[in-house]
N, C-alpha and C positions, 0 to 999 in steps of 0.2 A: 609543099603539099603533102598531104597523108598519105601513105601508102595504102590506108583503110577506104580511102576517100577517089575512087578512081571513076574515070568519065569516059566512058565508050567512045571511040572513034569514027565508026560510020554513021551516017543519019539517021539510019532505022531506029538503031540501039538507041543512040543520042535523044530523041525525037520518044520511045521509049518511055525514057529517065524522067523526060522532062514531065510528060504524062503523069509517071508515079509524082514526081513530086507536087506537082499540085494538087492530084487527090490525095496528100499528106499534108500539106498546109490545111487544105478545108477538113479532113480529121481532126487537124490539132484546134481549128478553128471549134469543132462542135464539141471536141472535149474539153474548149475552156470555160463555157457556162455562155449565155449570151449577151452581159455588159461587157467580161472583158472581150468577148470576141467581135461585139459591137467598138469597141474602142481601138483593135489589133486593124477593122478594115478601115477604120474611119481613118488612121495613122497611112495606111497602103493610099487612099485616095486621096490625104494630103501630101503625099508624096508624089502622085502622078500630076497633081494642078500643081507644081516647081517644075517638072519638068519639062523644057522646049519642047515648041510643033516640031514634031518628024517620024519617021519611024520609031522608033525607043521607046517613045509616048503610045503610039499608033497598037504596041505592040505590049506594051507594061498593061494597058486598057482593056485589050482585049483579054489579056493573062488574069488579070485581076476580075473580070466579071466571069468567067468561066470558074473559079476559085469561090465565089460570093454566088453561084447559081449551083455547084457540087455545095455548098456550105448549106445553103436552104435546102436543099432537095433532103 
């Protein structure tokens, strides 16, 4: 791993991160025009119907519509 690229250790921070990073995917989402940004979610959602019932799925779904509701908003 990068030394540029470091991951906080307790939850708060962790928890945080994870925050920014999703309103940076939906930034990168609105600054790529709306076919290709239509085609970047349409890829995430063919991604999640591969993946098994459980948690992982439970939890990629819920990441991903909070991602596609900051991306509209």
């Amino acid at each position: 791993m990068s030394q540029a690229i470091t991951t906080a250790q307790d939850v708060e921070s962790l928890s945080k991160e994870v925050t920014c990073m999703k309103m940076l995917v939906a930034c990168m989402l609105k600054s790529m025009g709306q076919v290709d940004a239509g085609k970047a979610i349409l890829r995430m959602e063919r991604q999640l119907a591969c993946l098994e019932e459980g948690e992982d799925k439970t939890q990629f779904s819920a990441t991903l519509q909070q991602i596609k509701t900051a991306y509209l908003a």
